[in-house]
N, CA, C and O atoms as CSV, one atom per row, in Angstrom:
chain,resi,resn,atom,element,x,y,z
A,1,UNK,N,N,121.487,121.600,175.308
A,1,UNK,CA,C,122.695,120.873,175.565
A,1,UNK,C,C,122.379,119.528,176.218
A,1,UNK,O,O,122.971,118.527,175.814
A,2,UNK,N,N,121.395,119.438,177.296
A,2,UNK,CA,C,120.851,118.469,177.983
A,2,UNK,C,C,120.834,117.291,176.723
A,2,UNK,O,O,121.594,116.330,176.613
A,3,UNK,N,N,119.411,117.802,175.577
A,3,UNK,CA,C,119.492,116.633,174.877
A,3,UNK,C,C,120.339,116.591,174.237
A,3,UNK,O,O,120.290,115.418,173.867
A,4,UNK,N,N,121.330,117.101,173.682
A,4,UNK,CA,C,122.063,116.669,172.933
A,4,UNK,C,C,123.182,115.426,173.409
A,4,UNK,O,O,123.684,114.638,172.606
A,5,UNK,N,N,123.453,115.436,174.910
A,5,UNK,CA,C,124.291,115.052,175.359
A,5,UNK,C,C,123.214,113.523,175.868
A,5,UNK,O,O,123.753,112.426,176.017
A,6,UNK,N,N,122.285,113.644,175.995
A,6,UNK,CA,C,121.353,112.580,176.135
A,6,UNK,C,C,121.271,111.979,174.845
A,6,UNK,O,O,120.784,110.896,175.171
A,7,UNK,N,N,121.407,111.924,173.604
A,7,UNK,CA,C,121.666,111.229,172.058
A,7,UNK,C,C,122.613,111.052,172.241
A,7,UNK,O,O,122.670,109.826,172.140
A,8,UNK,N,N,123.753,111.457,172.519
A,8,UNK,CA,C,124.927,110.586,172.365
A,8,UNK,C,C,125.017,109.695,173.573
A,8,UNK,O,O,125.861,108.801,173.506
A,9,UNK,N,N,124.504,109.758,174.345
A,9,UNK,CA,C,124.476,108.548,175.376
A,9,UNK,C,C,123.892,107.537,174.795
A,9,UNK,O,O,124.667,106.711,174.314
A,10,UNK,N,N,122.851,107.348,174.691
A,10,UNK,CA,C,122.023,106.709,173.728
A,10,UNK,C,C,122.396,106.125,172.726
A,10,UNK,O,O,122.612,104.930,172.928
A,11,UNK,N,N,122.644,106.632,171.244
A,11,UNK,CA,C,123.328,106.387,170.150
A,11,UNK,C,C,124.709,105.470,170.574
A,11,UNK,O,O,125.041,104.375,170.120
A,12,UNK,N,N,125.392,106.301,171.599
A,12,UNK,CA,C,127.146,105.172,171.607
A,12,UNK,C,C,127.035,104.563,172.438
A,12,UNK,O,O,128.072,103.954,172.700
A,13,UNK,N,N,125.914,104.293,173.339
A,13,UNK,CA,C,126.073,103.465,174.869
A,13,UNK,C,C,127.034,103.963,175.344
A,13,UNK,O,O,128.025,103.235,175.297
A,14,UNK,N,N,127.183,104.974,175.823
A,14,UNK,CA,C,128.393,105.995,176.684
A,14,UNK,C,C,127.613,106.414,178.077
A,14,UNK,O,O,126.420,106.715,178.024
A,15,UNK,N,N,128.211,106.420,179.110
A,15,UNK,CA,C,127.768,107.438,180.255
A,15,UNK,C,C,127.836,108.276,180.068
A,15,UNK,O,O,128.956,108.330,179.558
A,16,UNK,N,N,127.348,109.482,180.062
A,16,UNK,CA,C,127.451,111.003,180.232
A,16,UNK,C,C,127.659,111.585,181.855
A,16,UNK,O,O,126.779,111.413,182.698
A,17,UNK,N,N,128.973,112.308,182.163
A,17,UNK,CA,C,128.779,112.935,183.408
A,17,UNK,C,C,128.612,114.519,183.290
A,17,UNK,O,O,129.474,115.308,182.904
A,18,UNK,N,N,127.377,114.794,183.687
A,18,UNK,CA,C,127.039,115.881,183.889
A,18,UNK,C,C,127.484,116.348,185.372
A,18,UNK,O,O,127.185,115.602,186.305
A,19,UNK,N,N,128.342,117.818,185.695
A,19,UNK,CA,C,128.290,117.978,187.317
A,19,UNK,C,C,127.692,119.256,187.114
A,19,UNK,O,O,127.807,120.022,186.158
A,20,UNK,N,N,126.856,119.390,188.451
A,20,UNK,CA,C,126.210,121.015,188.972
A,20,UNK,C,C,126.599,121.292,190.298
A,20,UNK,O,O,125.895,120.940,191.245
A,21,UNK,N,N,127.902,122.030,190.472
A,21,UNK,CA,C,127.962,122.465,191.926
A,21,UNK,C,C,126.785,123.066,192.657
A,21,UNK,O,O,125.704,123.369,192.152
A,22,UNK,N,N,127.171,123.201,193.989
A,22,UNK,CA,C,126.271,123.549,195.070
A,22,UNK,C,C,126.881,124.376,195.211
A,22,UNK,O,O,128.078,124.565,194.997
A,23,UNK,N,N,125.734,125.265,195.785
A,23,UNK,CA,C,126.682,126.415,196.587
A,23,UNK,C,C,125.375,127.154,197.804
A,23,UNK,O,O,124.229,126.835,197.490
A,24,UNK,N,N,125.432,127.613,198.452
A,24,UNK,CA,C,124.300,128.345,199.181
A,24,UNK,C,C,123.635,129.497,199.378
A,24,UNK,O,O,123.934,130.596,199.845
A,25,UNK,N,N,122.990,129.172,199.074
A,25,UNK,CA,C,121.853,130.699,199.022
A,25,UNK,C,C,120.933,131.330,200.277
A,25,UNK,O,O,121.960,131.794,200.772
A,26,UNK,N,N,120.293,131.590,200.860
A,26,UNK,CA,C,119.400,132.264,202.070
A,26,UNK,C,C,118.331,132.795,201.565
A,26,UNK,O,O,118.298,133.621,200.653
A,27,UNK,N,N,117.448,132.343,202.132
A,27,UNK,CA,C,115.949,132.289,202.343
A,27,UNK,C,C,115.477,133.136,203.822
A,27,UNK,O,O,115.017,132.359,204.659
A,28,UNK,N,N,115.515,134.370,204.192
A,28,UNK,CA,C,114.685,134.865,205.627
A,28,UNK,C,C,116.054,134.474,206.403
A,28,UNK,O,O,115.869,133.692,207.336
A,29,UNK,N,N,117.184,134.815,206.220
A,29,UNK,CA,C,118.285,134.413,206.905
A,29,UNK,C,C,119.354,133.286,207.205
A,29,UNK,O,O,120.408,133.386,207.833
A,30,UNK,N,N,118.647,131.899,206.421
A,30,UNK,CA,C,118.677,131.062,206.874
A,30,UNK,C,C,119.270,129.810,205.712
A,30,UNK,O,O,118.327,129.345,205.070
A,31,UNK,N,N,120.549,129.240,205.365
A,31,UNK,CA,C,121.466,128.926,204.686
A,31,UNK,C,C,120.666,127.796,203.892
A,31,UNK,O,O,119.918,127.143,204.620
A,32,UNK,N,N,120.672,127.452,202.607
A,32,UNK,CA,C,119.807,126.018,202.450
A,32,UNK,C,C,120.930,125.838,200.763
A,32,UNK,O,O,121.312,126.812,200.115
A,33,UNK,N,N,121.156,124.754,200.499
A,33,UNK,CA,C,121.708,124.625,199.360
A,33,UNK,C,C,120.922,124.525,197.744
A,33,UNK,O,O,119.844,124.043,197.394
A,34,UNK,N,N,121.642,124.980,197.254
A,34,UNK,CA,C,121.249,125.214,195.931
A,34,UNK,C,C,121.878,124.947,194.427
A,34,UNK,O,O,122.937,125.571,194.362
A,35,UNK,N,N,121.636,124.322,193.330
A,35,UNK,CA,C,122.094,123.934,192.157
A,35,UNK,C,C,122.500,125.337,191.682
A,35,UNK,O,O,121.667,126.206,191.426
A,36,UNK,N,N,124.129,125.549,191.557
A,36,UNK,CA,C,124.757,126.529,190.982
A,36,UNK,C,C,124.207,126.937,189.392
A,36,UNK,O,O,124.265,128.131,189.096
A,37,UNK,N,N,123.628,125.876,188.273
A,37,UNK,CA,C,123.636,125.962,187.389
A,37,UNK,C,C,122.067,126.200,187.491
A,37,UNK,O,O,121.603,126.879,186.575
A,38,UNK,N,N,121.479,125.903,188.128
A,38,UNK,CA,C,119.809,125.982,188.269
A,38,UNK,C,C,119.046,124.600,188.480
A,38,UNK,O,O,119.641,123.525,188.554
A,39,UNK,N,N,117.921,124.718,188.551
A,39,UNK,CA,C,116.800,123.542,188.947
A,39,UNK,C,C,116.291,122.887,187.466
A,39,UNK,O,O,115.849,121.740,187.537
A,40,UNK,N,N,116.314,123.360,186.484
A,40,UNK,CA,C,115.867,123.158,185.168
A,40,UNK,C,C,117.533,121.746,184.918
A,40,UNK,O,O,117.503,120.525,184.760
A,41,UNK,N,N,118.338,122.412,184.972
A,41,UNK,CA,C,119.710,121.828,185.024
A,41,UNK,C,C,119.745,120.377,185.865
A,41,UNK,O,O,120.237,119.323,185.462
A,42,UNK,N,N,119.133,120.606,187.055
A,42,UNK,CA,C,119.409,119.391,187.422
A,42,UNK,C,C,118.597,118.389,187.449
A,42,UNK,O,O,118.793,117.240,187.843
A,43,UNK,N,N,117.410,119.012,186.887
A,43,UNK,CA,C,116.514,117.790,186.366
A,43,UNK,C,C,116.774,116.832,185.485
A,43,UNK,O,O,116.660,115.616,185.638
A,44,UNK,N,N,117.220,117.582,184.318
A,44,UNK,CA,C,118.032,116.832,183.122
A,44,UNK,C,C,118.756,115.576,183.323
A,44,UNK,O,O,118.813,114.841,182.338
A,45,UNK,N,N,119.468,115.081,184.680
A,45,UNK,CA,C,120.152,113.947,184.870
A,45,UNK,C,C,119.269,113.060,184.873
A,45,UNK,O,O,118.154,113.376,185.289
A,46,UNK,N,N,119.517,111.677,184.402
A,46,UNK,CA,C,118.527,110.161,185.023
A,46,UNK,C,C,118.767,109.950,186.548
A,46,UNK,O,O,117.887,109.977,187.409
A,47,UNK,N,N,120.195,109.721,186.763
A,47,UNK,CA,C,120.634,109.282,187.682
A,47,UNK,C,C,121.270,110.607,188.420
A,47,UNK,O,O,121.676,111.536,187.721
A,48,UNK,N,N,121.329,110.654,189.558
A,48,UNK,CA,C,121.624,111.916,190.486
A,48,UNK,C,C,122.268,111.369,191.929
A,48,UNK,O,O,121.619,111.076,192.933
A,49,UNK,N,N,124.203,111.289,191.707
A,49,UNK,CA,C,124.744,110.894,192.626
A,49,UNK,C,C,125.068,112.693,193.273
A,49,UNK,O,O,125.174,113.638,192.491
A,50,UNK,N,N,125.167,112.828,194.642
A,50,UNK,CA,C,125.736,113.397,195.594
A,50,UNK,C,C,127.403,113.166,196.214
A,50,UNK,O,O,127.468,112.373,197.153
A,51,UNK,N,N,128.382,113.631,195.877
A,51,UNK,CA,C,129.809,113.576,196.360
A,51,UNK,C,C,129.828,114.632,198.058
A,51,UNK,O,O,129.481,115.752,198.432
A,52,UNK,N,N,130.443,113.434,198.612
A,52,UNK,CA,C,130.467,114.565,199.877
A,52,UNK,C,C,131.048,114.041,201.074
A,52,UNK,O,O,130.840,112.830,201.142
A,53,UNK,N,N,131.747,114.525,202.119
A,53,UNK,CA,C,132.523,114.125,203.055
A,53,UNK,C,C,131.708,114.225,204.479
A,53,UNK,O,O,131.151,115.128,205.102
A,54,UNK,N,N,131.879,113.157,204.618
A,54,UNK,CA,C,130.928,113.118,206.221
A,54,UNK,C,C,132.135,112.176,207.450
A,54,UNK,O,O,132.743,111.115,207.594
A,55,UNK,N,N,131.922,113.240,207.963
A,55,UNK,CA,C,133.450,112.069,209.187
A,55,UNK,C,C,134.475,111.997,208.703
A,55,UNK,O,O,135.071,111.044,209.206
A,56,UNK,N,N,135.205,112.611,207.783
A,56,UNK,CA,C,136.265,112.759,207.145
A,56,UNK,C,C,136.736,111.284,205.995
A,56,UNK,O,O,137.843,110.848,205.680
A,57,UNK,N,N,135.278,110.830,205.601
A,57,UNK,CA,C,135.044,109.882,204.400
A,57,UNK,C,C,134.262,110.565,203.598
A,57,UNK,O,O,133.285,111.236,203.932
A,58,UNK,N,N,134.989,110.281,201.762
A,58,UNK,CA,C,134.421,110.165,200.943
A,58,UNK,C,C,133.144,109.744,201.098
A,58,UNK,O,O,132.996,108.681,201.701
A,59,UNK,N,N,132.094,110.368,200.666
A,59,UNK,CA,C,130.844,109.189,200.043
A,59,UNK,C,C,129.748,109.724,198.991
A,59,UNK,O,O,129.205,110.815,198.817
A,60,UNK,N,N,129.680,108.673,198.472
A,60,UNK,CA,C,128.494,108.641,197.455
A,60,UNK,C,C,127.233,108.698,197.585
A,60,UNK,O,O,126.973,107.544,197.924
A,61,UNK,N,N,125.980,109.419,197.536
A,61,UNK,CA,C,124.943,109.318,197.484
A,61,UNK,C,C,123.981,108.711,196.517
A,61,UNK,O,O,124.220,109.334,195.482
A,62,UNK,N,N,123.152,107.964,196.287
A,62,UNK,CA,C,122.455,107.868,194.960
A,62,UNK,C,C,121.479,108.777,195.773
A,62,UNK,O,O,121.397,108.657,196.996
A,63,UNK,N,N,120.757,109.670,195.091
A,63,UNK,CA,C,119.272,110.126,195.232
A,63,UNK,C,C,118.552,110.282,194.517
A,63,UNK,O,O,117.475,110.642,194.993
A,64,UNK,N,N,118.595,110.157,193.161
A,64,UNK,CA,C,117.747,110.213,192.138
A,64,UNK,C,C,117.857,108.935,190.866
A,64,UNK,O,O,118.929,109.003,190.265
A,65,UNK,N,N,117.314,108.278,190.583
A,65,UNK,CA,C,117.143,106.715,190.211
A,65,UNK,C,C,116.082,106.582,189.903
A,65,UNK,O,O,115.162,107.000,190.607
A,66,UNK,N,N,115.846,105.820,188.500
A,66,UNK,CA,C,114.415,105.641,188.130
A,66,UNK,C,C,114.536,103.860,188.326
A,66,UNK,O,O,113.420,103.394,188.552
A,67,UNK,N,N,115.712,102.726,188.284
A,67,UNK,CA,C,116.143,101.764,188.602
A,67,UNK,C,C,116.966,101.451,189.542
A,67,UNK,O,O,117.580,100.389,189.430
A,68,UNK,N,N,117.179,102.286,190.686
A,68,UNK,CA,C,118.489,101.287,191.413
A,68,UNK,C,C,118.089,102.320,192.780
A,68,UNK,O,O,117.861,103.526,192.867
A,69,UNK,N,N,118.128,101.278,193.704
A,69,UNK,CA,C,117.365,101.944,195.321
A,69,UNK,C,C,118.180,103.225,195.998
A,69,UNK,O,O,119.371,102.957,195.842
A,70,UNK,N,N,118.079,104.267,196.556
A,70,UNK,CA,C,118.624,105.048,197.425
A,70,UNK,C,C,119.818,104.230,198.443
A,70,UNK,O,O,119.744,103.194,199.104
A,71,UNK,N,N,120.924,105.216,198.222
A,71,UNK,CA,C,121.324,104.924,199.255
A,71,UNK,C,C,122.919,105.150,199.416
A,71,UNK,O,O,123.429,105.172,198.296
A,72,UNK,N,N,124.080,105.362,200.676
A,72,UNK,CA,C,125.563,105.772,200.557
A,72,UNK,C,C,125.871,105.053,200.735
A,72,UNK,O,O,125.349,104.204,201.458
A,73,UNK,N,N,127.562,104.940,199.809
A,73,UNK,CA,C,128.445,104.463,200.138
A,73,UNK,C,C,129.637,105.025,200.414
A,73,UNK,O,O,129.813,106.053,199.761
A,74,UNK,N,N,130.755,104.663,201.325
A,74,UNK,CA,C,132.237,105.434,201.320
A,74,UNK,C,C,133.007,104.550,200.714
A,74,UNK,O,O,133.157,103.334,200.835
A,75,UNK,N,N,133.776,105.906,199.598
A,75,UNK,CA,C,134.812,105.367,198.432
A,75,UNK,C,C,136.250,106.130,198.964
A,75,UNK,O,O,136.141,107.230,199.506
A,76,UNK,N,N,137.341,105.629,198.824
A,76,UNK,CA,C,138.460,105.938,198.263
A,76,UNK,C,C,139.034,106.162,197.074
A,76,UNK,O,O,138.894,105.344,196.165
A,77,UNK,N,N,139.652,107.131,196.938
A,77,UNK,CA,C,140.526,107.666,195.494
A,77,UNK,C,C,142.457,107.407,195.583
A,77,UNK,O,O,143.431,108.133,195.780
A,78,UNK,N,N,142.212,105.947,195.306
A,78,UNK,CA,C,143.759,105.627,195.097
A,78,UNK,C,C,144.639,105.818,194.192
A,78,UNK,O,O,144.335,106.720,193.412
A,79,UNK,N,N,146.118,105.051,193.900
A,79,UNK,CA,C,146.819,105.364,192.521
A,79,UNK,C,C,146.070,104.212,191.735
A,79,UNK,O,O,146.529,103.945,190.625
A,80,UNK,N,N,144.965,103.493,192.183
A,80,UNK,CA,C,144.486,101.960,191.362
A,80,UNK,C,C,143.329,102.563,190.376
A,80,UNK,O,O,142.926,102.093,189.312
A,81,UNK,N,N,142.914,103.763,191.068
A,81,UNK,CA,C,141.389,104.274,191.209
A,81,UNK,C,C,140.394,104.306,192.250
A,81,UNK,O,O,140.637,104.324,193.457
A,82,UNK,N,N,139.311,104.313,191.735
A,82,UNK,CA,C,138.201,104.340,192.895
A,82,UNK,C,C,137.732,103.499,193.666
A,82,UNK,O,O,136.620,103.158,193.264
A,83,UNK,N,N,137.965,103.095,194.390
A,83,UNK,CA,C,137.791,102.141,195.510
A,83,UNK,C,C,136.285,102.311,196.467
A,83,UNK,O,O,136.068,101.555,197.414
């Protein structure tokens, strides 16, 4: 599915959004997060943003980028869009 959805990115100049929830698993007691769909799964992305609320803001993570540096931002979700 990965490649397939990677050719049509390609072929139409389209973004593809792939999502893999988190959820948490335990290791010796001890809570650590984990790709709901698996590790094979989330390799497959180029780009690998993080959604997540810190201080009661939206924000964006980049963490995975083969072109564009690490790093958050806080967005809003208006009636305009994404801010």
């Amino acid at each position: 599915m990965a490649q397939n959805l990677t050719n049509i990115a390609r072929d139409r100049s389209v973004a593809v959004v792939l999502i893999n929830q988190m959820t948490t698993a335990y290791q010796n007691g001890e809570p650590y997060l984990v790709a709901a769909l698996g590790e094979n799964w989330s390799h497959a992305a180029t780009n690998r943003v993080l959604l997540s609320w810190e201080d009661g803001y939206r924000c964006a993570s980049l963490q995975k980028s083969p072109n564009r540096p690490f790093g958050t931002v806080r967005y809003n979700v208006t009636q305009a869009g994404i801010r």
